[in-house]
C-alpha positions, 0 to 999 in steps of 0.5 A, spaced: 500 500 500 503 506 498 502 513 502 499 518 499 501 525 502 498 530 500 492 527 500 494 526 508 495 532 509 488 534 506 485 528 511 489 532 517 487 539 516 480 538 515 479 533 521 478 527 517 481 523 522 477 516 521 479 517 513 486 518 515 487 512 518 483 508 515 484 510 508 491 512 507 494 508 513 491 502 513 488 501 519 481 497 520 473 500 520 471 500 528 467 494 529 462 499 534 461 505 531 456 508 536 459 513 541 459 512 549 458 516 555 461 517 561 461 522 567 468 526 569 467 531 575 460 532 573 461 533 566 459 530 560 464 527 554 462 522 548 468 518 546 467 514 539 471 509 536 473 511 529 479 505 527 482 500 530 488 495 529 490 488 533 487 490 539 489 498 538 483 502 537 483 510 537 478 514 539 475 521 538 473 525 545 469 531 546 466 534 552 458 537 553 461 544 553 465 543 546 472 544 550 478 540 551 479 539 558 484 539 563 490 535 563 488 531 570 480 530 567 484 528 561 487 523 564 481 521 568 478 519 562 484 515 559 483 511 565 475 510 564 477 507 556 483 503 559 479 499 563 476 498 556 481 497 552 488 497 555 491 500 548 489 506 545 489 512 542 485 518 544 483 525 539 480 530 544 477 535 539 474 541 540 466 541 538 467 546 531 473 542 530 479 547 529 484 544 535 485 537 537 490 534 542 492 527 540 493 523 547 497 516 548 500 514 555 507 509 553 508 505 558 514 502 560 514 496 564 511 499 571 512 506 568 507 511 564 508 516 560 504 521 557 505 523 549 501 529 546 501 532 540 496 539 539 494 539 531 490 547 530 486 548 524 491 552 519 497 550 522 503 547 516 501 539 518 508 536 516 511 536 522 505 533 526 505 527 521 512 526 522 510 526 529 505 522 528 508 516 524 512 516 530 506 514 535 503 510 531 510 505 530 511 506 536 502 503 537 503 498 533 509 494 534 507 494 541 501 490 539 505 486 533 501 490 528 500 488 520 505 489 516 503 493 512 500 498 517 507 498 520 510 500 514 506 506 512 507 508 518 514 508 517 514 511 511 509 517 515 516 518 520 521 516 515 517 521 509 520 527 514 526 524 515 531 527 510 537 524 513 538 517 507 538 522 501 542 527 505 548 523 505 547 520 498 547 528 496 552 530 500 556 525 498 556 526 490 555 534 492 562 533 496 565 530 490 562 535 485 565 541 489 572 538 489 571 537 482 569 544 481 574 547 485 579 544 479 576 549 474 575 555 478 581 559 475 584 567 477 584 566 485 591 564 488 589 563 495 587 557 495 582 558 502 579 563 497 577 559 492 574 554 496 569 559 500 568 562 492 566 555 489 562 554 495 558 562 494 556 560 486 555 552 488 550 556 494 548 561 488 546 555 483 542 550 488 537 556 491 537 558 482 536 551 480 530 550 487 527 556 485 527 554 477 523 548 479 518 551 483 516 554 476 518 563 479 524 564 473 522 565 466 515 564 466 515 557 470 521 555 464 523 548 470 529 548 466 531 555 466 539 553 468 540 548 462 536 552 457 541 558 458 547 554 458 546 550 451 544 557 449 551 561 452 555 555 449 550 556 441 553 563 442 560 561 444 564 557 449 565 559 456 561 565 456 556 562 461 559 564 468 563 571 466 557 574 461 550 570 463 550 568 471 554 575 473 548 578 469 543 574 473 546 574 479 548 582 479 544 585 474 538 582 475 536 578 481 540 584 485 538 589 482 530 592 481 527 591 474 525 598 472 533 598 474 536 594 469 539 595 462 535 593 456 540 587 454 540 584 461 532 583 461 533 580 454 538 576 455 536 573 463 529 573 461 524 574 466 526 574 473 524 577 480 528 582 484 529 578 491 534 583 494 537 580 500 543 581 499 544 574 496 547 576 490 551 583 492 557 582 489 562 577 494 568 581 496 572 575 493 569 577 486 571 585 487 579 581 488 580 577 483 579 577 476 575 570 475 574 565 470 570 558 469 569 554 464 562 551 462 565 544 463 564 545 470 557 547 470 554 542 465 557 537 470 553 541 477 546 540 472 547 534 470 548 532 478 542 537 480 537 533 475 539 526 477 534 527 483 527 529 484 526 537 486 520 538 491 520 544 492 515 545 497 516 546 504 512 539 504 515 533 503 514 526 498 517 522 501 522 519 496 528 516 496 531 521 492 527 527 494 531 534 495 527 539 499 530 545 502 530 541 509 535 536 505 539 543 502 539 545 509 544 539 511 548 539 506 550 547 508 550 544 514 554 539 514 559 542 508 559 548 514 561 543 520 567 540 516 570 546 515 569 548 523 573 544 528 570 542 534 563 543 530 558 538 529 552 537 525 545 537 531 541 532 529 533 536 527 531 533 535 536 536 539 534 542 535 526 541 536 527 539 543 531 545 545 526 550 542 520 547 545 524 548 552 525 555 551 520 559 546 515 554 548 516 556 555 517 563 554 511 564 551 507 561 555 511 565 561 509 571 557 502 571 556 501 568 563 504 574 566 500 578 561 494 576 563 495 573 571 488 578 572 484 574 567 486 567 566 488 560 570 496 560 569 496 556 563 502 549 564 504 548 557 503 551 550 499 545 547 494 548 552 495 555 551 493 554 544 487 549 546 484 555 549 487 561 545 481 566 544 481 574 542 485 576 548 490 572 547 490 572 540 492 580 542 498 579 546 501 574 542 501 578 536 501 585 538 507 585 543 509 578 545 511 575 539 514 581 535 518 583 542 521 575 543 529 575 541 532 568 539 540 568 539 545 562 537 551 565 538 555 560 534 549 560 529 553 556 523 549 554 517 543 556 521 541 549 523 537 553 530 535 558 527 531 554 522 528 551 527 526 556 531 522 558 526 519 552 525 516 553 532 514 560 532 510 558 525 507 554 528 504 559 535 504 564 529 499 559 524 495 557 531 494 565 532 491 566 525 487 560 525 484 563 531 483 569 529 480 568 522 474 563 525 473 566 532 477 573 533 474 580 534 473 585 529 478 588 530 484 583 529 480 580 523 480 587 519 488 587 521 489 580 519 484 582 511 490 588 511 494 583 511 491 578 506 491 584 501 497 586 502 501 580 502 499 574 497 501 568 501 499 569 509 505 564 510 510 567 506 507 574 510 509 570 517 516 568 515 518 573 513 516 577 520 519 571 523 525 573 520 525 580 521 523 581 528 525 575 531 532 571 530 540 573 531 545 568 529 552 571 529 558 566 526 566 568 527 565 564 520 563 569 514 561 563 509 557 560 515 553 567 515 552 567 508 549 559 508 545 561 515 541 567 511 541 562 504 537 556 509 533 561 511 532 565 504 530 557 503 525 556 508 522 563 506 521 561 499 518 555 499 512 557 502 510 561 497 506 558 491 506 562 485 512 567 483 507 573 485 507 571 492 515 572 493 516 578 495 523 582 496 527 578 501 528 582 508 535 584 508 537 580 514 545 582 514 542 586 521 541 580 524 545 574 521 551 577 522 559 574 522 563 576 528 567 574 535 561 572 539 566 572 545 570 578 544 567 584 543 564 590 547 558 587 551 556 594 553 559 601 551 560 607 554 558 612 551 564 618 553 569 613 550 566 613 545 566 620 542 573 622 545 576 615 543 582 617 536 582 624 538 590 626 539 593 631 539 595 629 531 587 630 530 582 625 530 585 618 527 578 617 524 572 619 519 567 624 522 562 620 523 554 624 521 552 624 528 556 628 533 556 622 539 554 616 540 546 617 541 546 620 536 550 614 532 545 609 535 538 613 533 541 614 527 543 606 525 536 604 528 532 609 525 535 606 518 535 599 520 527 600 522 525 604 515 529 598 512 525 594 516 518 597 515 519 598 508 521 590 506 513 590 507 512 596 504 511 595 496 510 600 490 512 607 491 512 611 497 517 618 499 523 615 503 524 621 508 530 625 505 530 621 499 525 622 491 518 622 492 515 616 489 521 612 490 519 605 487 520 599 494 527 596 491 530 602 490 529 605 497 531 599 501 538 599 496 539 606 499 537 604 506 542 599 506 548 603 503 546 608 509 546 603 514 553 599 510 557 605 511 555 607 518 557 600 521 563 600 517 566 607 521 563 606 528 567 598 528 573 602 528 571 607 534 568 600 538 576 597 536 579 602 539 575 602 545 576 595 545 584 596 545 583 600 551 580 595 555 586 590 553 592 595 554 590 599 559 585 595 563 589 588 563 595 590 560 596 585 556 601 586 551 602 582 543 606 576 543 611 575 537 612 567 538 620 566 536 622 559 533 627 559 538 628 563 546 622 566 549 617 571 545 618 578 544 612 583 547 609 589 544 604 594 545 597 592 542 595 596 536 589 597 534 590 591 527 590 586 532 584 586 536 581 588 528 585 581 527 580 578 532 574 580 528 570 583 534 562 583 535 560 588 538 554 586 541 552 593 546 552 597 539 548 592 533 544 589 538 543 595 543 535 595 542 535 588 545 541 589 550 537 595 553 530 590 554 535 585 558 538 581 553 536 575 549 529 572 550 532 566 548 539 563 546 540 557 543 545 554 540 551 547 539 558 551 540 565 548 538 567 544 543 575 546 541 580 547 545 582 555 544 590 553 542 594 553 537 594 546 533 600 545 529 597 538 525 592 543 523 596 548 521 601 544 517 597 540 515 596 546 510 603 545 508 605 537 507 599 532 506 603 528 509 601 531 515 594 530 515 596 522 516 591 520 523 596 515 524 603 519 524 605 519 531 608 525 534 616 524 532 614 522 525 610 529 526 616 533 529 621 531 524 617 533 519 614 540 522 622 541 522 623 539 515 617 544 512 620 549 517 626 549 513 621 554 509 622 562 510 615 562 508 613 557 513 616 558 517 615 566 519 607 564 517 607 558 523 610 563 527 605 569 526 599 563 527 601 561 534 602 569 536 595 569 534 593 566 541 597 569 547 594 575 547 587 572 546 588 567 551 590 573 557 584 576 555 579 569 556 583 569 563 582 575 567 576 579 563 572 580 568 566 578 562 569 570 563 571 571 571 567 564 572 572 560 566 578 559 571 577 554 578 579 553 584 579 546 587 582 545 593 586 552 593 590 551 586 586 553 579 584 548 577 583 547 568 587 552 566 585 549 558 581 555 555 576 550 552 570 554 547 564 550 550 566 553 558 566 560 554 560 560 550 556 558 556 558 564 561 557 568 553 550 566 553 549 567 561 550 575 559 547 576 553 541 572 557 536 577 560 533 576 567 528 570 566 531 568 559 531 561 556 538 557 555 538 551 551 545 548 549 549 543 547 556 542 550 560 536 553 558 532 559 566 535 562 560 541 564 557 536 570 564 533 571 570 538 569 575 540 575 575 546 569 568 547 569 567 547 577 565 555 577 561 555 571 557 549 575 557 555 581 555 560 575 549 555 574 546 553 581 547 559 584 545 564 578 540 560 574 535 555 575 538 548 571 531 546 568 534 539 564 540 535 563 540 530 559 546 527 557 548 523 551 553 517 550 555 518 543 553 510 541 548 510 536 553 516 532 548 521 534 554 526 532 558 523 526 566 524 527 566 523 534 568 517 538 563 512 541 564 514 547 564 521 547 558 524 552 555 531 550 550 534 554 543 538 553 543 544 558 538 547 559 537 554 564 533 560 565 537 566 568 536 570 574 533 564 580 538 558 583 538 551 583 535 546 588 534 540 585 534 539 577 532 533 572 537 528 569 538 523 564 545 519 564 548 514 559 543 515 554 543 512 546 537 514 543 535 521 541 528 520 541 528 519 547 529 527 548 522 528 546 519 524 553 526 529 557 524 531 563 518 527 565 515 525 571 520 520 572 525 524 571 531 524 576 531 530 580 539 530 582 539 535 589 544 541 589 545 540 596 547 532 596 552 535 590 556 540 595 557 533 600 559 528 594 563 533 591 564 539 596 571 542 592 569 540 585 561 540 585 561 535 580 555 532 579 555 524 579 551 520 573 545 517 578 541 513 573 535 513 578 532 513 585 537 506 587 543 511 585 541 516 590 539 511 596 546 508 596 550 515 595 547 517 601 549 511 605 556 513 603 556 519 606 555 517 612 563 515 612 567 523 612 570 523 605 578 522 603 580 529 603 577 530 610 582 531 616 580 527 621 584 528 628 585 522 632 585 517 625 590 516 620 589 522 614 590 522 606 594 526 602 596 525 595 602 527 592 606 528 584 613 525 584 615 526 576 612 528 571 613 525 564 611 532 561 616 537 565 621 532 568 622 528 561 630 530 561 631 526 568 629 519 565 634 514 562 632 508 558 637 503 561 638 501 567 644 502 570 647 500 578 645 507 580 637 507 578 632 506 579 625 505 577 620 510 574 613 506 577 607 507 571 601 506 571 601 500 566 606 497 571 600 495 576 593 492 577 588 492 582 592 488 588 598 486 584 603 488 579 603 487 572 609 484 568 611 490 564 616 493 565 619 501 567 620 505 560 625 510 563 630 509 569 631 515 574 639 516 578 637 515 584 642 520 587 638 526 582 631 523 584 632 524 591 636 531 590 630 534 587 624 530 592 629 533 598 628 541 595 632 546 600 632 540 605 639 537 608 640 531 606 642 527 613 641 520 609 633 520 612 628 515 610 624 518 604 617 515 602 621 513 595 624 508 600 617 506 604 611 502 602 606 506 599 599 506 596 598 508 589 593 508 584 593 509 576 590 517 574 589 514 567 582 511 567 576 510 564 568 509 567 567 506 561 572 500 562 572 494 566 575 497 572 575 505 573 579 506 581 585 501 580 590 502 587 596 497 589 601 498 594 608 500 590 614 496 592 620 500 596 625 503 591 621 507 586 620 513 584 613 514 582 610 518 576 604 523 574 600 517 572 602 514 577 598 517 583 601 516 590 601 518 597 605 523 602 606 518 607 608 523 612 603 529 611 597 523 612 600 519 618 597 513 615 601 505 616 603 500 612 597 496 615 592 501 614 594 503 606 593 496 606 586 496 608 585 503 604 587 499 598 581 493 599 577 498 600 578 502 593 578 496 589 572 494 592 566 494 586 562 500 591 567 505 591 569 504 584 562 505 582 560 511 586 567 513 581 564 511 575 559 516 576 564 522 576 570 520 572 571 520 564 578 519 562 582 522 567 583 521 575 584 526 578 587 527 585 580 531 587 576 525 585 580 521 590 579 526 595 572 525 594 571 519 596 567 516 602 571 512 607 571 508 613 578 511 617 578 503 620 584 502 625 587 496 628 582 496 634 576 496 628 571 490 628 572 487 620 579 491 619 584 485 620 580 480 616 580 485 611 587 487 612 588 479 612 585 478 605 588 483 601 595 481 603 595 475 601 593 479 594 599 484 594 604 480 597 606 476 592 613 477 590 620 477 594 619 485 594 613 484 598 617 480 604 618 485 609 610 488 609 607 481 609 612 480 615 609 486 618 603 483 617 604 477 620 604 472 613 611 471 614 613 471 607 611 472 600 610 466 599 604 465 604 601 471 599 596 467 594 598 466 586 593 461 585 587 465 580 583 461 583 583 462 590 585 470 588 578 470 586 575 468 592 580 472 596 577 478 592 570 475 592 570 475 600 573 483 600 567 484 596 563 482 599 566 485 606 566 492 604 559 492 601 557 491 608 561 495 611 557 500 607 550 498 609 548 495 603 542 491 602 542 485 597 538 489 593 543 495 592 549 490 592 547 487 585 545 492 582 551 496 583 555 489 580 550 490 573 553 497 573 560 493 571 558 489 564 564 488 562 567 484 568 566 476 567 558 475 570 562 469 574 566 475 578 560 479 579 556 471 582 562 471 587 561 477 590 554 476 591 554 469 594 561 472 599 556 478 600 551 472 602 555 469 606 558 475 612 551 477 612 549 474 619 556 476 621 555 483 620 549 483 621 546 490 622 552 493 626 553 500 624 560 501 622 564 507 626 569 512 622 
């Protein structure tokens, strides 16, 4: 059976519901058709049976009233039919039949949960039959539908799902662009050449999208081909250099009472679209260009093998390209380009959207009407019950004053999806006002209809002009983002005369630094700023001050605005008279150019000032030998820097607060030189992944060997010093660097760590965040403050955490986590819901949910007291035994009367490398690693470097005298590997090191004098730690990196020699570790005697262990239950391990019996 789309979105929008299903997606007619009562607080509701499918069936649900009801008597009714039949699908529906809530509750084992869907007359329905086919998949395969219902209703999901033939067409597309880059000639710079391929490659599809929709020459749908066969009839190669310049520039940029009579021949019949598409790229002012037909034949011929639908409203075919398929392919040419950026699959954008233009409507028009209306809960009842008034609000003050930023806005991917979200609040509103508003929204909305032709066209167009701000510190990500919005925008209208000029939203898209840049201005700096005693260093602006210059740009900017909605001829104030709309929007925009372009100069100088005087920082010149040279800052470097300022182009938004909402996936790179990228550039050689880092060393030198290399790779690195210095003691980004136990803690200067704090302060009081970054957020030592930021300033509304498995970003490693953040500024943290370790992106549309785990602030402070990082619970079990935990006083806590901990680094592989030897002699010693040992034992490898023991013991002493006293390399010590994964089998590993070596970086150990701690109790703190509760209470923290504040994190019990179970357990691990000669003196001390009384056997070590396991559990109050469901966390241990520990557990039950553990 296929599916008929069209036809199925006609069935949706007339509320054909029972036709819907039966006709186009294959479920039965209903074996009882007559509708039932039932009685819910005192008020009637009829539900009726319309289609039903192996024991599902879907009912229509109205009220006596003709409303839709409350959540809590909706769900009553779910009750009442469930008794009935247990799966079902109810469509709550108004009486006039214009508004429907789709109501299914999912269940899950022992949970529910509720998923609701709002459908309004009027509104575009792909993205509800996306939805849709989404439910009924997951309907039916519950119940083990037909076939054939469960493959359309794939087909429905799938149909609106663009990610197939995206990465078929980018694939060819990329191939195409490479292809095509061969032929472009006249540009040198090769960087230069790739971005101008991409502008005409971007030029030719949004051309060929509108040839296809039939609005070029008279619906001639294959304009391109046609004008090419023509150009090569007259002449080869003429095709780029005389007819798509004349296109581009003399037509689709230049008003048609404008253009010569030779282009009109020549081009034919083509609208002005303004926009600033088809301005002349200042790579076309710079080089004289030239392309041969060849290249173009071979782009047609790639664009024609596929189906072009060009409507906003997808087929559903295998080759179909839509502009949402358009937009992936930006997208993803984009991200390639940007390190650290990635492609944001279309449900994280939905998602993040709903959380926060969702709810900030909602806040808004409750605020708004507190005296008239019950605070509404959600969107979708806010629009069941929209009504005049509300209608008013939305559209006469809310919705024209809501601000939505993506700060790192790429190809626009969030952007597009925010104006999704807003077309469908805005369809719902004009629904409303068309069949029920008063008289006088519906003669503004007849205004409208007569002076717009497409309504949807009108819509988008005042999303674009009132609503979305994207800035990109790339200019060609800019240009996409406005050319996927121009997409969006186009494809609504259905006939050429719909479109009108395109609104020029250079003034909202724009390329800059989001992270540098002035926040605020001051305005006295800025009028006295360049004036010397040489005079003023700049052109007198129009304006005398900085007021002045403001009302100016924004008065321009807002003509420019209104006249975008203005057709015909009206007088331009200081302009002619009867001035035609396309001439005075050119005008205005050379008006506004000209002013930008004088006023960023003052605002650098401004900046300047705050670099050199404020923080005295100074220019770095990096040389290729001996320390770098330091010169004043000019005024060039910070114009290098390509700063935003965001008090001057947003300064009506920032003067409201800031942003409403701020939505965004930033990179995610540390902000460093990267020499394999720069070089990379230089040797293809060096874009090898597998070339390690003395391949990599030598052939850096080689290359350097070049002059020109050499002084570009040493004008690259001295980009970043200055730049750094200013990330670290800006006051702007005073939350980057932390403090954990005294010493700064994550001093890498990562994207993501600014781009949250940037966010915070572009945000007004009450705004919405919704944010993709790594999970080192909840996690990071370097991101502690940043947390700090967040719970005492922001209220944290979700974090939903992604385990990269199923490839959710393409490119990243598997194991890689990433977070959706959300927040509102201007409250505090208590509690927030979470999400852990999960794989599937779907299941963000059920984020937060009554289930959802709420992670307690205050329970984070006492698990995490110096660091706040924030443990990976996956559910209320996780909580309980976390709290049993810390009953006992953490690691780092200094206890008076017990024995204590403090961690200490010996050698650093990084800084101490010139002490290391690579041969054993008679005076070294060894270098103990990490590798060297496991959990209670040593591992067979060997050192890889030596240390003399005299030079070693030199640089442990400092300014001490050396007296020939015992150090702690001569002792037993506790020691634990800093490199260790959550996700490997094992995460906390600790043994005790052997007399006689010096330990590295990564090879953790203890201060033996500072923690008056025993060879007896490093012991018993060894079997503790490596017992499986410990370490997954770890797991729960770490990500790759033990770090010493983790280990000073952990809840211990301080057991002595006079402690209940601490000699049996002391007893067991012994015979674990001291299994070698070197171990002879601690065994002795330990009263085993000797090694050789240690135990080798694996099977008997296995008990041993088994034993420990099952002791510690107890010593921390476990019950069984906990216990075994702590050992499920540990997957790739050997199931028999885990059986052991159980069975162990079992066993020392009756002796520990329910005795409370002391410290």
């Amino acid at each position: 059976m296929s599916l008929n789309f069209q036809r199925t979105r006609d069935l949706l929008s007339q509320f054909k519901f029972s036709d819907l299903f039966i006709e186009e997606l294959g479920w039965s007619k209903p074996s009882r058709q007559k509708p039932e009562t039932l009685k819910i607080e005192n008020k009637t509701y009829q539900y009726q049976k319309i289609a039903e499918l192996s024991g599902v069936a879907i009912f229509e649900v109205t009220a006596a009233d003709g409303k839709i009801p409350e959540a809590k008597v909706r769900n009553d009714i779910y009750k009442e039919i469930n008794k009935l039949i247990a799966e079902n699908l109810l469509i709550f529906i108004t009486a006039e039949r214009t508004r429907s809530l789709w109501y299914w509750v999912k269940r899950e084992g022992t949970k529910t949960s509720v998923r609701d869907h709002l459908y309004v007359k009027g509104q575009p329905g792909d993205l509800f039959l996306s939805k849709l086919g989404s439910l009924v998949i997951d309907i039916t395969e519950l119940e083990h539908g037909e076939p054939t219902v469960v493959e359309i209703a794939y087909k429905l999901q799938h149909g609106f799902d663009v990610e197939p033939v995206t990465k078929k067409f980018y694939k060819e597309f990329q191939e195409q662009h490479q292809k095509f880059l061969l032929f472009v000639k006249g540009i040198d710079n090769e960087i230069d050449r790739r971005w101008y391929t991409s502008v005409i490659l971007n030029r030719l599809m949004f051309v060929y999208f509108l040839q296809r929709k039939g609005f070029i020459d008279n619906k001639d749908l294959n304009y391109l081909q046609n004008k090419l066969e023509q150009s090569q009839q007259k002449g080869e190669n003429h095709f780029y250099g005389e007819f798509l310049k004349a296109l581009f520039f003399e037509s689709f940029a230049k008003p048609e009472s404008e253009r010569d009579l030779s282009v009109q021949k020549l081009v034919g019949k083509v609208k002005y679209l303004n926009g600033g598409l088809f301005l002349k790229h200042h790579i076309e002012e710079k080089y004289q260009i030239s392309i041969v037909d060849e290249a173009f034949e071979q782009v047609l011929d790639l664009f024609g093998r596929y189906s072009w639908n060009l409507d906003d409203t997808p087929e559903g075919k295998d080759d179909e390209i839509n502009p949402d398929v358009l937009g992936y392919i930006f997208e993803k040419y984009i991200n390639q380009k940007a390190f650290g950026a990635y492609y944001t699959r279309p449900q994280i954008t939905e998602y993040l959207c709903d959380r926060t233009i969702h709810k900030l409507i909602v806040d808004r028009v409750n605020d708004a009407l507190s005296d008239k209306y019950k605070p509404f809960e959600d969107i979708n009842e806010l629009l069941i019950k929209l009504d005049t008034n509300i209608c008013r609000s939305l559209m006469e003050d809310i919705l024209p004053n809501l601000s939505i930023l993506d700060p790192a806005c790429g190809s626009g991917a969030f952007l597009v999806a925010a104006m999704k979200t807003l077309i469908q609040v805005y369809s719902a509103v004009i629904g409303t006002i068309e069949l029920q508003g008063g008289q006088k929204l519906k003669d503004w909305l007849k205004t409208e209809k007569t002076e717009h032709l497409s309504i949807e066209y009108f819509i988008r167009k005042r999303i674009l002009k009132d609503n979305l701000y994207g800035i990109d510190i790339m200019e060609e990500a800019t240009e996409i983002a406005k050319l996927r919005l121009f997409l969006a925008l186009v494809s609504s209208a259905h006939d050429v005369e719909e479109l009108e000029p395109l609104p020029n939203i250079d003034f909202n898209i724009m390329a800059g630094n989001s992270l540098i840049g002035l926040i605020k201005v001051d305005d006295t700096a800025f009028d006295t700023v360049g004036n010397t005693k040489q005079g003023n260093l700049l052109q007198r602006l129009t304006a005398d001050n900085y007021k002045a210059i403001l009302e100016e740009k924004n008065k321009s900017i807002e003509l420019y605005k209104k006249h975008a909605f203005i057709p015909g001829e009206e007088k331009l104030p200081g302009g002619e008279v009867g001035t035609h709309q396309d001439a005075r929007l050119l005008n205005l925009r050379k008006s506004i150019d000209n002013l930008n372009k004088e006023s960023q100069k003052k605002l650098n100088l401004l900046l300047l000032d705050e670099f050199s005087q404020k923080l005295g920082i100074k220019y770095e010149e990096v040389q290729l030998t001996g320390k770098s040279q330091k010169r004043v800052l000019k005024v060039e470097d910070i114009a290098a820097l390509k700063p935003f300022h965001w008090g001057y182009h947003f300064d009506k938004v920032l003067e409201r607060g800031g942003f409403d909402a701020i939505i965004t996936n930033p990179p995610w790179e540390i902000f460093k030189p990267q020499a394999k990228e720069f070089f990379a550039q230089h040797n293809e050689l060096v874009t090898k992944n597998k070339m390690d880092i003395k391949d990599f060393e030598k052939e850096q030198n080689k290359l350097l060997q070049n002059p020109i290399i050499a002084s570009t790779w040493l004008e690259y690195q001295s980009q970043y010093p200055y730049v750094s210095a200013y990330y670290r003691s800006s006051e702007q980004y005073k939350n980057q660097i932390s403090v954990v136990n005294g010493k700064k803690a994550g001093t890498d200067i990562n994207l993501y760590k600014l781009f949250t704090e940037q966010c915070f302060n572009l945000l007004r009081s009450g705004g919405e965040c919704g944010i993709v970054i790594p999970s080192g957020i909840y996690t990071d030592l370097g991101t502690k403050q940043l947390r700090e930021m967040l719970f005492s300033q922001t209220k944290v509304t979700g974090l939903f955490c992604f385990e990269n498995r199923k490839t959710i970003f393409e490119e990243v490693d598997s194991r890689f986590k990433f977070v959706v953040l959300t927040f509102a500024k201007g409250s505090t943290t208590t509690e927030f819901p979470s999400a852990f370790m999960r794989h599937d992106v779907q299941e963000l549309q059920m984020f937060p949910s009554d289930d959802s785990l709420q992670i307690n602030i205050d329970m984070v402070r006492k698990l995490s007291p110096d660091s706040l990082s924030v443990m990976e619970f996956k559910n209320e079990v996780d909580i309980r035994i976390s709290e049993k935990m810390l009953h006992f006083p953490l690691l780092g806590e200094k206890i008076d009367g017990k024995w204590n901990f403090v961690l200490t680094r010996e050698f650093d592989r990084g800084n101490d490398n010139n002490l290391f030897q690579l041969q054993k002699t008679g005076e070294t010693l060894p270098l103990f690693v990490g590798k060297m040992f496991h959990q209670f034992n040593l591992t067979e490898e060997s050192s890889p470097y030596w240390i003399k023991e005299s030079i070693g013991r030199a640089i442990l002493l400092g300014n001490k005298k050396d007296n020939n006293q015992i150090l702690d390399y001569q002792r037993y010590r506790w020691v634990h590997r800093r490199i260790a994964r959550n996700t490997d089998s094992r995460t906390l590993i600790t043994t005790i090191a052997p007399r006689k070596v010096f330990c590295d970086n990564n090879s953790t150990t203890i201060d033996l004098n500072k923690s008056g701690i025993s060879n007896i109790e490093m012991i018993f703190l060894c079997a503790i730690c490596n017992a499986f509760i410990l370490d997954w209470l770890l797991r729960q923290k770490v990500t790759t990196t033990l770090n010493m504040f983790y280990v000073y994190q952990l809840p211990v019990p301080r057991l002595t020699k006079n402690d209940r179970n601490f000699n049996d357990i002391v007893q067991r691990a012994a015979k674990l570790i001291c299994t070698t000669p070197e171990f002879d003196e601690l065994a002795q001390e330990v009263g085993l005697g000797s090694h050789q009384q240690g135990v080798t056997d694996e099977t008997e070590r296995a008990k041993l262990r088994a034993e420990l396991d099952g002791m510690v559990a107890h010593l921390y109050g476990l019950t069984e239950d906990e216990f075994s469901y702590i050992l499920t966390t540990f997957p790739i241990v050997n199931a028999t391990v885990k059986e052991a520990a159980l069975e162990a557990y079992r066993t020392f039950a009756p002796i520990f019996g329910d005795s409370q553990v002391a410290f």
